[in-house]
VOGULO-169656 format. One line per 3 residues: number of its first residue (from 1); their letters; for each residue x, y, z of N, C-alpha, C. Coordinates in steps of 0.001 Angstrom, whole numbers, always signed. Layout:
NUM	A	X,Y,Z,X,Y,Z,X,Y,Z ~ ...
END
This chain:
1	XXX	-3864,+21281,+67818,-2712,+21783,+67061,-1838,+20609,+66634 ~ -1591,+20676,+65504,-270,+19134,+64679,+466,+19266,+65510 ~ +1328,+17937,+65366,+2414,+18318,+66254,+3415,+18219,+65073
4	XXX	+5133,+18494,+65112,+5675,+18783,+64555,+6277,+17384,+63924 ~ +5917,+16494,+64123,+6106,+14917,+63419,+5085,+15101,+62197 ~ +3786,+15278,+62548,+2805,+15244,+61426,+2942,+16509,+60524
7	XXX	+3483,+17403,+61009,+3848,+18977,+60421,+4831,+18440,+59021 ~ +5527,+17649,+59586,+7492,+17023,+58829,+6531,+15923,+57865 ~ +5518,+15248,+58016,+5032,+13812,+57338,+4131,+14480,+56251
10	XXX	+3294,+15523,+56785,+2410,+16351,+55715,+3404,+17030,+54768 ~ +4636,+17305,+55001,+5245,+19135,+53914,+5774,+17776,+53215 ~ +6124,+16140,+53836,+6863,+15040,+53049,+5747,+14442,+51616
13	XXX	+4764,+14639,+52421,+3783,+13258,+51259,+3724,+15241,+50534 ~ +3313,+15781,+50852,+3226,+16969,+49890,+3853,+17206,+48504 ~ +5711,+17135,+49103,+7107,+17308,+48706,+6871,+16039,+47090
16	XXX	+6592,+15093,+47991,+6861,+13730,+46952,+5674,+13972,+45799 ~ +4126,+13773,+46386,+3213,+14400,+45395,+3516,+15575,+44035 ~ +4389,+16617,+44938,+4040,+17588,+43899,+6017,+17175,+42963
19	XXX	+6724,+16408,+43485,+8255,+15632,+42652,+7016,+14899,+41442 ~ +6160,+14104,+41587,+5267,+13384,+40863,+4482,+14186,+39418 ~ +4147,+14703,+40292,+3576,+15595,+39334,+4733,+16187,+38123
22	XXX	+5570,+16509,+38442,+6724,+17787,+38011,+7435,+16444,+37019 ~ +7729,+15663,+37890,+8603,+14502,+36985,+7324,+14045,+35968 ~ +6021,+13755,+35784,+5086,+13574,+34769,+5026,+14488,+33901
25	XXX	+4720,+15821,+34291,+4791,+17233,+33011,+6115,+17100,+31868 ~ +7168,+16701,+32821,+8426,+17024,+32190,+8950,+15668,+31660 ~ +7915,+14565,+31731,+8309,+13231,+30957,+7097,+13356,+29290
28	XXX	+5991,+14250,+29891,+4687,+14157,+29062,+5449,+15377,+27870 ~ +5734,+16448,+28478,+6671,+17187,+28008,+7676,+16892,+26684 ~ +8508,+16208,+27154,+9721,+15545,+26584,+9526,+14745,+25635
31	XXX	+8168,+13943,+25968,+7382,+13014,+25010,+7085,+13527,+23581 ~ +6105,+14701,+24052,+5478,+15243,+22785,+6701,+16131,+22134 ~ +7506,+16831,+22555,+8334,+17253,+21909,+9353,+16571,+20657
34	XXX	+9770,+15740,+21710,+10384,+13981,+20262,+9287,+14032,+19430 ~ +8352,+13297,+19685,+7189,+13178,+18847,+7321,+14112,+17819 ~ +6898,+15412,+17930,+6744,+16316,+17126,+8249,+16728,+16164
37	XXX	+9592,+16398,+16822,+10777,+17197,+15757,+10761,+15620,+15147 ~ +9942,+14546,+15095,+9921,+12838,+14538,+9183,+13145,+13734 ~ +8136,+13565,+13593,+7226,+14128,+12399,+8034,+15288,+11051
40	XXX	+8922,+16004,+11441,+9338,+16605,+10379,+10725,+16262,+10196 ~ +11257,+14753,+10589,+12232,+14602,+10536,+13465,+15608,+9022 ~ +13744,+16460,+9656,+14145,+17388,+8979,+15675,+16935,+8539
43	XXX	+16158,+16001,+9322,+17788,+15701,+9623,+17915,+14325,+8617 ~ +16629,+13898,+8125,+16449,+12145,+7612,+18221,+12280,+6407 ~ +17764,+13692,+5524,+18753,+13235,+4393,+20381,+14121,+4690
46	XXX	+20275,+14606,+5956,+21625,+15718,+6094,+23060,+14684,+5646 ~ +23279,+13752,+6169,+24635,+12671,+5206,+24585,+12580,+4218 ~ +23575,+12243,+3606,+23608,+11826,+2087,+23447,+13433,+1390
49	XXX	+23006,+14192,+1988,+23049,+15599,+1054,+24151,+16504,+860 ~ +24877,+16296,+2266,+26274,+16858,+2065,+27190,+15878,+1561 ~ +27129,+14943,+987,+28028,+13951,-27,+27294,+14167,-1417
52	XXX	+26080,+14293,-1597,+25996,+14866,-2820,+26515,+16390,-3413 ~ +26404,+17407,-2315,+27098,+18376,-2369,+28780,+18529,-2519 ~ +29265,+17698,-2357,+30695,+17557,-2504,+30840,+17248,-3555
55	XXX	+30286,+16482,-4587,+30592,+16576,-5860,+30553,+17587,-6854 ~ +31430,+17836,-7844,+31614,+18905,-8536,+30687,+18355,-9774 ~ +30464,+17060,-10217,+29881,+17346,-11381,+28542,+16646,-11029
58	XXX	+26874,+17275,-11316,+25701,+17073,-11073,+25230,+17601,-12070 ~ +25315,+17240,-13092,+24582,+18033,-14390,+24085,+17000,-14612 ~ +22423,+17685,-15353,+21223,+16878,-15183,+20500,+16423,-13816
61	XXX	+20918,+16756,-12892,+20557,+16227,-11548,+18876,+16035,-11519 ~ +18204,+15347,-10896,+17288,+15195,-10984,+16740,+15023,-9399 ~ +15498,+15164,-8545,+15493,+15142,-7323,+14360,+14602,-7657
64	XXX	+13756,+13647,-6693,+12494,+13444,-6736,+11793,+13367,-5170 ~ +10818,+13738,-4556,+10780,+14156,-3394,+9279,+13588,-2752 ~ +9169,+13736,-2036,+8093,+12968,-1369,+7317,+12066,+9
67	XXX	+6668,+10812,+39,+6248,+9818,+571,+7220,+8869,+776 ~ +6366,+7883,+1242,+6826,+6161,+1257,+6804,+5255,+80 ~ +5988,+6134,-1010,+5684,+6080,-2759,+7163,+6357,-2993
70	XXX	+7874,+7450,-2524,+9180,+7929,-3518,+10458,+6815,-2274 ~ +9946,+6671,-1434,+11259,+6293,-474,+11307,+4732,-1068 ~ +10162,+3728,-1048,+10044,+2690,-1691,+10589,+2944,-2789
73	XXX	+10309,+3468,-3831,+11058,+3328,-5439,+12062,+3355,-5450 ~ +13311,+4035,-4334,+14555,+3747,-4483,+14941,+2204,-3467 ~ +14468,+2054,-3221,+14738,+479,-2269,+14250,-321,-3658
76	XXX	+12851,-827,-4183,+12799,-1973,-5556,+13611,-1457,-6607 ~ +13884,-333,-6693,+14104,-178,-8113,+15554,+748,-8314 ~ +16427,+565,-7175,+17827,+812,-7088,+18438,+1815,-8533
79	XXX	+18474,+961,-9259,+19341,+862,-10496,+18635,+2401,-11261 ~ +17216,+2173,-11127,+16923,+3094,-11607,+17230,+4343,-11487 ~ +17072,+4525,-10382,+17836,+5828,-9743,+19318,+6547,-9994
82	XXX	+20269,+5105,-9720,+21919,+4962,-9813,+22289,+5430,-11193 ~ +21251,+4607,-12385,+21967,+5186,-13540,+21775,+5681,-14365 ~ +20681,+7040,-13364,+20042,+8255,-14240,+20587,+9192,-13590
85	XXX	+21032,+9251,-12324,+21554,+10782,-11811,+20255,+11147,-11168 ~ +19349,+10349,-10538,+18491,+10998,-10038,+18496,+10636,-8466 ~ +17729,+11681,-7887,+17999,+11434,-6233,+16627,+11467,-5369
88	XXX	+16418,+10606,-4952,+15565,+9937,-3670,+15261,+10923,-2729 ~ +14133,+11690,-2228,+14589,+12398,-939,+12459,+11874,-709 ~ +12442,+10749,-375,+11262,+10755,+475,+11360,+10317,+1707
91	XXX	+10201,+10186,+2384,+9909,+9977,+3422,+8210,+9450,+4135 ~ +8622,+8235,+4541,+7282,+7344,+4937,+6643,+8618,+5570 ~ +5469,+8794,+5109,+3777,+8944,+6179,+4160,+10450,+6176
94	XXX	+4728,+11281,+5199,+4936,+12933,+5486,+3762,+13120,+4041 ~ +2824,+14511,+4926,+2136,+15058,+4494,+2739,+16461,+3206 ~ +1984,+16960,+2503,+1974,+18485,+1865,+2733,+19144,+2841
97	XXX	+2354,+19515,+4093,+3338,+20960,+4423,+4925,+19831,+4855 ~ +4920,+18616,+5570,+6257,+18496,+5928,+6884,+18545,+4977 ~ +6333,+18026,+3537,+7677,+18084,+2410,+8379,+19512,+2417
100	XXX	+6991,+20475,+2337,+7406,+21701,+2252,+8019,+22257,+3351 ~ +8234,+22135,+4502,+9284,+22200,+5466,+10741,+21859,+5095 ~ +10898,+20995,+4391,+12360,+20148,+4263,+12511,+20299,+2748
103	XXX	+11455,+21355,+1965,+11794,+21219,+501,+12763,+22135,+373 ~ +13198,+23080,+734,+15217,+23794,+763,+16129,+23197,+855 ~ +16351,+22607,+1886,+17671,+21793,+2091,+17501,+20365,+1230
106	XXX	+16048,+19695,+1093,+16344,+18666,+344,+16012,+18526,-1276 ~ +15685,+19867,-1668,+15513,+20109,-3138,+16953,+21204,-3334 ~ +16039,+22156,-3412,+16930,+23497,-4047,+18233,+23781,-3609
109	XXX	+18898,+22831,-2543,+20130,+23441,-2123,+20856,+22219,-2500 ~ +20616,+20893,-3333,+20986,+20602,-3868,+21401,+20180,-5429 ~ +20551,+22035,-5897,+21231,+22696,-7046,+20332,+21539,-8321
112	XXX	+19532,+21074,-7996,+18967,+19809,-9608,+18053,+20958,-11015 ~ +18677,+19981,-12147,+17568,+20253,-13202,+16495,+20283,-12951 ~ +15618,+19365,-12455,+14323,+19269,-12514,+14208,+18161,-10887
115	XXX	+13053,+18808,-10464,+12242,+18286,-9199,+10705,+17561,-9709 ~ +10424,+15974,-8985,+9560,+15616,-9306,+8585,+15409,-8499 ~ +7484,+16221,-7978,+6983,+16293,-6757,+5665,+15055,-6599
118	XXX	+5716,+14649,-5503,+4588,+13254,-5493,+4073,+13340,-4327 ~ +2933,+13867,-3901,+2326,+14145,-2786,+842,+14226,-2221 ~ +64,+13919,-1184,-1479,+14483,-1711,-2404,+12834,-319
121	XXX	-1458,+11916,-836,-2088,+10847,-290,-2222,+10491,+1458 ~ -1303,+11093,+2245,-802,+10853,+3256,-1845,+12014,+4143 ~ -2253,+13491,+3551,-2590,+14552,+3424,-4266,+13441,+3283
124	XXX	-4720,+12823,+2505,-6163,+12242,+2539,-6225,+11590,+3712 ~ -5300,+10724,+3745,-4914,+9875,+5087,-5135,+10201,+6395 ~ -4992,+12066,+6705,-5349,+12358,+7407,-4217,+12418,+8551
127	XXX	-2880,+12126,+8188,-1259,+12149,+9081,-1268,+13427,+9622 ~ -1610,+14287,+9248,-1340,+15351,+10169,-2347,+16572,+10396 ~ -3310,+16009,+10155,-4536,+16962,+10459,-6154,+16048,+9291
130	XXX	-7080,+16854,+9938,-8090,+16603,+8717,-7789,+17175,+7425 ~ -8159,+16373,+6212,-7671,+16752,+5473,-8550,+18141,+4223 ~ -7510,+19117,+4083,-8603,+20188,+3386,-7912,+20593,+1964
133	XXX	-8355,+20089,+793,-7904,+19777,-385,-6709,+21204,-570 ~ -7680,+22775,-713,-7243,+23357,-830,-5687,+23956,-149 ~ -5708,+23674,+1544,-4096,+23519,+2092,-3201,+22272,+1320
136	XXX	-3604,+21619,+997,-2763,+20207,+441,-2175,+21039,-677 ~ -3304,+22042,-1805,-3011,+22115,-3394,-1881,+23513,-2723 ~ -2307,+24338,-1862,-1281,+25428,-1726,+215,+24878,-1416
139	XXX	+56,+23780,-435,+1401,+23255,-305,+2029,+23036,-1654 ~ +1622,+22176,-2720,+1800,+21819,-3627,+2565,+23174,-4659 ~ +1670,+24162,-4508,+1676,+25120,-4931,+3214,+25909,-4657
142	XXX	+3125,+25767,-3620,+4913,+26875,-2595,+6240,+26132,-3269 ~ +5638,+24649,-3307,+7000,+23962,-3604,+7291,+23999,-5005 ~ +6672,+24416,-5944,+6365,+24203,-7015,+6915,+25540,-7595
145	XXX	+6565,+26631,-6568,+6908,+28457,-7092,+8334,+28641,-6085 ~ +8928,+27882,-5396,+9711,+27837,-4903,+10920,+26962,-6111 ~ +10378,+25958,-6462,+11622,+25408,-7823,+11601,+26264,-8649
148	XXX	+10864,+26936,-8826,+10888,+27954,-10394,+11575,+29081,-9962 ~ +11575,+29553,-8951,+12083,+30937,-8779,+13481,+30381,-8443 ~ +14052,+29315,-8200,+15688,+28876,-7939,+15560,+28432,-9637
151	XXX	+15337,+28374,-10428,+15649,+28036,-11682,+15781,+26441,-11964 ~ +14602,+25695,-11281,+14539,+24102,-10954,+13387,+23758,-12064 ~ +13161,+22741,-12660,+12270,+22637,-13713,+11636,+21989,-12485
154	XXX	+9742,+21845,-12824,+9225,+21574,-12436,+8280,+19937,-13249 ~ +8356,+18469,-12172,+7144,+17989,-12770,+6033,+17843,-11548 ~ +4818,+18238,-11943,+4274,+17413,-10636,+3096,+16146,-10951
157	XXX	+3003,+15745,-9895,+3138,+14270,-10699,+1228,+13670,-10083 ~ +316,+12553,-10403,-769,+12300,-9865,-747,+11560,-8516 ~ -1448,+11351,-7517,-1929,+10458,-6451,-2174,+9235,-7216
160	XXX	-1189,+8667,-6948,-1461,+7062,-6710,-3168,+6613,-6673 ~ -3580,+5533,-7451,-5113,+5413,-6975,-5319,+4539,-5527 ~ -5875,+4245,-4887,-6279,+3438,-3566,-8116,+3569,-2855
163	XXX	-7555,+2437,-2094,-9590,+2635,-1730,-9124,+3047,-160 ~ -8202,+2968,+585,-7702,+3274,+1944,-8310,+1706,+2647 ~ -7966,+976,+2138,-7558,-608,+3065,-6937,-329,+4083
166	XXX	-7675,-108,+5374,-6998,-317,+6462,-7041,+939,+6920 ~ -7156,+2156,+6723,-7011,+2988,+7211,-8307,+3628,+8353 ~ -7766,+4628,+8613,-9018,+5119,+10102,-10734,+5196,+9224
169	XXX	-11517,+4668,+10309,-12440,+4329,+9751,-13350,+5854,+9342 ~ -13109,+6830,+9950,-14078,+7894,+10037,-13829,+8109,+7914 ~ -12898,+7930,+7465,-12103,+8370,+6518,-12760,+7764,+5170
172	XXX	-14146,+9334,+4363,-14908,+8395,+3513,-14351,+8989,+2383 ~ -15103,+8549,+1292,-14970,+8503,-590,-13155,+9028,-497 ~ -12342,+7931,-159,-10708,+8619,-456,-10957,+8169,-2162
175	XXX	-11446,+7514,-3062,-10918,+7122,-4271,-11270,+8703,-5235 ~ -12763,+9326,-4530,-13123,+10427,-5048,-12244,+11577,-4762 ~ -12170,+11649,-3318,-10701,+12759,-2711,-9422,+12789,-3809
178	XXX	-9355,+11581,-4146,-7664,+11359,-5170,-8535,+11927,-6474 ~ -9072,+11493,-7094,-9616,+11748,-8428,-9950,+13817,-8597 ~ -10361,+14016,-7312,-10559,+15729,-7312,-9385,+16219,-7358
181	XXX	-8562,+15805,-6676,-7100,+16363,-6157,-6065,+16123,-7547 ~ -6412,+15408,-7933,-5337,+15228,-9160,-6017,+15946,-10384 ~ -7345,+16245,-10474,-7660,+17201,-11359,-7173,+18487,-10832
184	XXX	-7222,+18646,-9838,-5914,+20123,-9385,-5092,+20399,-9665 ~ -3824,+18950,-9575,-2815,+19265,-9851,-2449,+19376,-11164 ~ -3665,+18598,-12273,-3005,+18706,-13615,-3613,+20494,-13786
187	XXX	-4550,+20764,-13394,-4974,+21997,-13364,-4060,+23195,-13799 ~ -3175,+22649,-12230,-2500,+24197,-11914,-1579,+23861,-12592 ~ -823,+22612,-12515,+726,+22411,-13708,+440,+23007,-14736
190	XXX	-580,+23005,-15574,-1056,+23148,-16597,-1239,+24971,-17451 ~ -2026,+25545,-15903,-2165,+27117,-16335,-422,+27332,-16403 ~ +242,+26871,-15182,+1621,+27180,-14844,+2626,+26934,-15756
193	XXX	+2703,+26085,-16806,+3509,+25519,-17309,+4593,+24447,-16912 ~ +4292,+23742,-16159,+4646,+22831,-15225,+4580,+21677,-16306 ~ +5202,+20494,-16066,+4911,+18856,-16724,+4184,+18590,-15284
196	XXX	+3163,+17445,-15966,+2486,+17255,-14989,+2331,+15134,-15755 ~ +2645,+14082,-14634,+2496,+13026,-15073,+1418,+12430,-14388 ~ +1039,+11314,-15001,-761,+10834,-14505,+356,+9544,-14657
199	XXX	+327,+8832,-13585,+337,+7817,-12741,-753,+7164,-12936 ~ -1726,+7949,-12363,-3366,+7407,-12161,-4019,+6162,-12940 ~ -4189,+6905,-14177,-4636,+6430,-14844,-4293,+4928,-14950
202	XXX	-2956,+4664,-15450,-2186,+3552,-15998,-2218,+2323,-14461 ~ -2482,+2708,-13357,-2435,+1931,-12490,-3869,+1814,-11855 ~ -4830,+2538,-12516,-6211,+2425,-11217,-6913,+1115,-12015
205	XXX	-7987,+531,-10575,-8727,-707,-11465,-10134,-43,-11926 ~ -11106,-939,-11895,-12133,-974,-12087,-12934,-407,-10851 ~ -12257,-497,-9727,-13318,-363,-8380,-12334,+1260,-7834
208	XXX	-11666,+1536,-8667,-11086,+2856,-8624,-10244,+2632,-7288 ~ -9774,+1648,-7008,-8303,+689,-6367,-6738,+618,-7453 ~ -6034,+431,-6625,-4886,+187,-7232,-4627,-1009,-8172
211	XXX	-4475,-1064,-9078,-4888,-2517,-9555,-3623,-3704,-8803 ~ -4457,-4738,-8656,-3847,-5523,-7759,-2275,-6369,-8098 ~ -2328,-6339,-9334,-605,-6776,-9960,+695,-5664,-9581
214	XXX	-328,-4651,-9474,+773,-3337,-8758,+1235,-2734,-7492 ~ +195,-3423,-6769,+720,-3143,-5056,+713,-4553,-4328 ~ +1057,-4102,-3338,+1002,-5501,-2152,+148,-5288,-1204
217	XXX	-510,-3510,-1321,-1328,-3374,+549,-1942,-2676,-635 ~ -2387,-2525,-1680,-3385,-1427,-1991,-3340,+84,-1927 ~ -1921,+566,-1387,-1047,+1547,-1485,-89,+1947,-1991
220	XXX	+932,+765,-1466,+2175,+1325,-2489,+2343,+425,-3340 ~ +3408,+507,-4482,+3901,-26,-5356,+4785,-1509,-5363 ~ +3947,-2255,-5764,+5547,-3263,-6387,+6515,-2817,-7295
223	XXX	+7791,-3612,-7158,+8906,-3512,-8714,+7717,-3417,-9582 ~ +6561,-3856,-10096,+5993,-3812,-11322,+5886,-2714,-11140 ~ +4767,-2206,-9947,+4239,-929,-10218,+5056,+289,-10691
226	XXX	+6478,-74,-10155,+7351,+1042,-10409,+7377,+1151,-11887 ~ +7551,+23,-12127,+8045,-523,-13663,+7158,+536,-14687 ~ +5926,+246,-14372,+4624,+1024,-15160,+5135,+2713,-14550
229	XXX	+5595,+3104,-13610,+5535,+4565,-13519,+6893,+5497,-13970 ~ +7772,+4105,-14645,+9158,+4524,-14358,+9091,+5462,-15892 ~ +8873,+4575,-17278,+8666,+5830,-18653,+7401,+6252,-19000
232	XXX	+6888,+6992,-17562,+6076,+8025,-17879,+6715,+9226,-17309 ~ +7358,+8666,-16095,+7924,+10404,-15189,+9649,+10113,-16207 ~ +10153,+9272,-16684,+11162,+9259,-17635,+10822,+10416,-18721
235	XXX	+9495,+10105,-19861,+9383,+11161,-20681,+9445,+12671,-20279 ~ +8920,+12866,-18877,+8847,+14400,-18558,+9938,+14734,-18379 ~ +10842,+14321,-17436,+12086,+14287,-17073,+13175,+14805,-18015
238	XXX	+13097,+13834,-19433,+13741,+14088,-21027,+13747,+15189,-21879 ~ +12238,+15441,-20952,+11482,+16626,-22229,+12314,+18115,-21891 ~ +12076,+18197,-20486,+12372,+18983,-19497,+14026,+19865,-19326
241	XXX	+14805,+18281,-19864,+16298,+18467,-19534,+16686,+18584,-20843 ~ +15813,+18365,-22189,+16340,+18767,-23769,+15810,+20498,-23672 ~ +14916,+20658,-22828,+14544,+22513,-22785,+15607,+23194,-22427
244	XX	+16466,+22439,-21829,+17284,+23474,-20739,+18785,+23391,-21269 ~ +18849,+22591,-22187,+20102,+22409,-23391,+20019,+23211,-24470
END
């Protein structure tokens, strides 16, 4: 029979074991939870949206929404933005549905003419699941019947070209993935009555890569690249906001 020393030393290493355990669940816990409300950082534009909301005059407003494609273009190309009335709401490495998570508060509730949607690549990339063309084009799709029914003009815009330099290796034909996917989107803009801008074209090379005067990683954009994308989504933009005059 134990005696009551080893009785007190067993319920102790027990006690501490199962503190171990409990303090791991609830650190592993805590972990993935951050993790996961970090992925839809939903809160990225809440300052800057309620200071745009405080202004009384936003006519013509323009939103443009997105990637690390739309968050970059307002960092090189500042001015551009400042002295058109148009507004920035991207975000590095967010897929099709996160935009569409955060497309209310960071589109339509800040009341714009026209929304310019840029999305599709991050979604090949594989950021938040394998990627399945058709969930990418429905996302595309919600945000798109979601501006129209608030009375938001719609453009939606092409995938950037790229060969995926660097990315996870399992991850094959992305130049073909972009080339299918953007025949979608001019697709559906198209039955829909949507503006729809091709990027694509004007920036892909020969090896169906980004051409190399236009990026720095084979992804995103330089000031040039912007330069080349700035009066093409300009003309839609024009066309869009003389309809609504």
């Amino acid at each position: 029979m134990m005696s009551k020393k080893k009785i007190l030393i067993a319920i102790t290493i027990l006690s501490v074991l199962l503190n171990c355990i409990t303090i791991s669940y609830i650190g592993f816990d805590y972990y993935t939870n951050k993790r996961n409300k970090d992925i839809f950082r939903l809160n990225s534009y809440s300052w800057a949206n309620k200071q745009l909301n405080a202004k009384t005059h936003n006519e013509n407003r323009v939103v443009f929404i997105g990637n690390s494609i739309t968050e970059n273009w307002t960092h090189l190309r500042y001015t551009f933005f400042k002295e058109n009335n148009y507004v920035s709401r991207g975000i590095g490495g967010q897929t099709s549905p996160l935009l569409l998570l955060r497309f209310r508060q960071d589109v339509i509730e800040l009341k714009p003419k026209v929304v310019v949607l840029n999305t599709g690549i991050n979604d090949i990339a594989e950021n938040t699941g394998e990627y399945d063309p058709v969930f990418t084009l429905d996302h595309i799709k919600s945000m798109a019947q979601l501006a129209e029914i608030n009375g938001i003009k719609v453009i939606l815009t092409s995938v950037l070209p790229c060969r995926g330099n660097g990315w996870k290796g399992h991850i094959t034909d992305i130049p073909e993935k972009i080339i299918s996917l953007n025949e979608e989107i001019k697709a559906y803009a198209e039955a829909n009555n949507y503006a729809y801008v091709d990027y694509y074209t004007s920036m892909v090379d020969d090896n169906l890569g980004m051409k190399a005067e236009y990026t720095f990683d084979g992804l995103h954009p330089t000031e040039k690249g912007y330069e080349v994308m700035e009066p093409l989504v300009q003309k839609a933009i024009k066309n869009l906001i003389n309809q609504t005059q």
